[in-house]
Structures are given as structure tokens and as C-alpha cells.
C-alpha positions as CSV (number, residue, x, y, z in Angstrom):
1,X,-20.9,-1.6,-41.7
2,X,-21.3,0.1,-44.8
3,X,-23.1,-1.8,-48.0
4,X,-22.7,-0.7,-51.9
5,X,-24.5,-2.1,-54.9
6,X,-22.4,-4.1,-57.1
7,X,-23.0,-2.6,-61.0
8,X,-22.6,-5.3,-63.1
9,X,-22.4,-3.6,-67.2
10,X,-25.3,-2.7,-67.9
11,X,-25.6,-0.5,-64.9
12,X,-22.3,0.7,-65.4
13,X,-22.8,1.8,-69.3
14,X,-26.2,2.8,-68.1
15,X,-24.8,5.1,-65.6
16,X,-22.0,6.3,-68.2
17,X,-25.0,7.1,-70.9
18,X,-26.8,9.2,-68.6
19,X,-23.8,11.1,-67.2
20,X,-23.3,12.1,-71.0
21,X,-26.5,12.9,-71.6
22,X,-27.0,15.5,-68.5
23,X,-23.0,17.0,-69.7
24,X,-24.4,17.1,-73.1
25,X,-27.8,18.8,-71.8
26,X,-26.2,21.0,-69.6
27,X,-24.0,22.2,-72.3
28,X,-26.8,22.7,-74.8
29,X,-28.4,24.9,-71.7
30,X,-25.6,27.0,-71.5
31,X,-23.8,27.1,-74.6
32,X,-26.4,26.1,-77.0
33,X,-24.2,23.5,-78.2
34,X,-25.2,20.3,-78.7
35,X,-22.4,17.6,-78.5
36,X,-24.0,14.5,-80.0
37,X,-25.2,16.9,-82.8
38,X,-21.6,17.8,-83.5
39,X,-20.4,14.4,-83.3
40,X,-23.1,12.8,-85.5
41,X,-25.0,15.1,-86.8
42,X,-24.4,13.5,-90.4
43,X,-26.1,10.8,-89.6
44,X,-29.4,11.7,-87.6
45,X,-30.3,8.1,-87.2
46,X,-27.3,7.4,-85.2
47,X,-28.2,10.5,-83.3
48,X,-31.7,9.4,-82.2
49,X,-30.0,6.2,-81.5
50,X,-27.9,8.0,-79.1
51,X,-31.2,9.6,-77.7
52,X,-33.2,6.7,-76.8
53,X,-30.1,5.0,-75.4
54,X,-29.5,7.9,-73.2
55,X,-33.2,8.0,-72.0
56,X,-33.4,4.0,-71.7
57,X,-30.9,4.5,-69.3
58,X,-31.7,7.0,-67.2
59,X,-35.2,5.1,-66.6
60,X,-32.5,2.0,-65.6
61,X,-30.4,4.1,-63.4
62,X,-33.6,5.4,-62.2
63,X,-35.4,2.1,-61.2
64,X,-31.6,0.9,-59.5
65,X,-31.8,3.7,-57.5
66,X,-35.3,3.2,-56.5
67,X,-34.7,-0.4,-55.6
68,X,-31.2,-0.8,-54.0
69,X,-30.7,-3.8,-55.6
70,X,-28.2,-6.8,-54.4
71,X,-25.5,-5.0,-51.8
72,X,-22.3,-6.6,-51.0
73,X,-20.8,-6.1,-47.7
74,X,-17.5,-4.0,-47.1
């Protein structure tokens, strides 16, 4: 038997988020080139918007890791 957490969409745009923020920081790493900068770097209050949506969820997908959460049988 093999369980899986349903995401409902908050985990799922959390989990998006925070697979664009570690692309983004792994191409500011290695490139020195900061995607979200480029995109809105105009408007740097949409940037830090960006930011602490990025870091709110990787504390969510953190936490849902940490605690399993509701599983549905396959």
C-alpha cells in the first residue's frame, strides 16, 4: 500500500513559489543573475512582495513536510 498527501492550493502554489525561488537562487549563485530582479526590478515593492511570498512558503512546504498531513490511500 502506498499513501501520498493530497495538496490542496495552497500547498500546491506553495510548492510552486519555492521551486522558483531555489531556480532563481541557484541561478543568482551561478550566473549572478537574478530573475525576479529582471522581471520586476522597476517596481522593488513587487519584488520584496515576491520575496516574502517565496520565504512564506518554504516555511509551509517546510511544516507539510514535517507533519505528513492527511494521506489518501492508492
Amino acid at each position: 500500500m502506498t499513501s501520498v498527501k493530497k495538496l490542496n492550493g495552497l500547498d500546491w502554489a506553495a510548492l510552486i513559489l519555492s521551486i522558483v525561488g531555489a531556480v532563481n537562487w541557484g541561478l543568482v549563485g551561478a550566473f549572478n543573475f537574478n530573475l525576479v530582479d529582471v522581471i520586476f526590478g522597476s517596481w522593488p515593492v513587487i519584488v520584496r512582495i515576491v520575496y516574502v511570498f517565496v520565504g512564506a512558503s518554504g516555511i509551509l512546504v517546510l511544516v507539510n513536510v514535517g507533519k505528513g498531513g492527511e494521506t489518501k490511500e492508492l
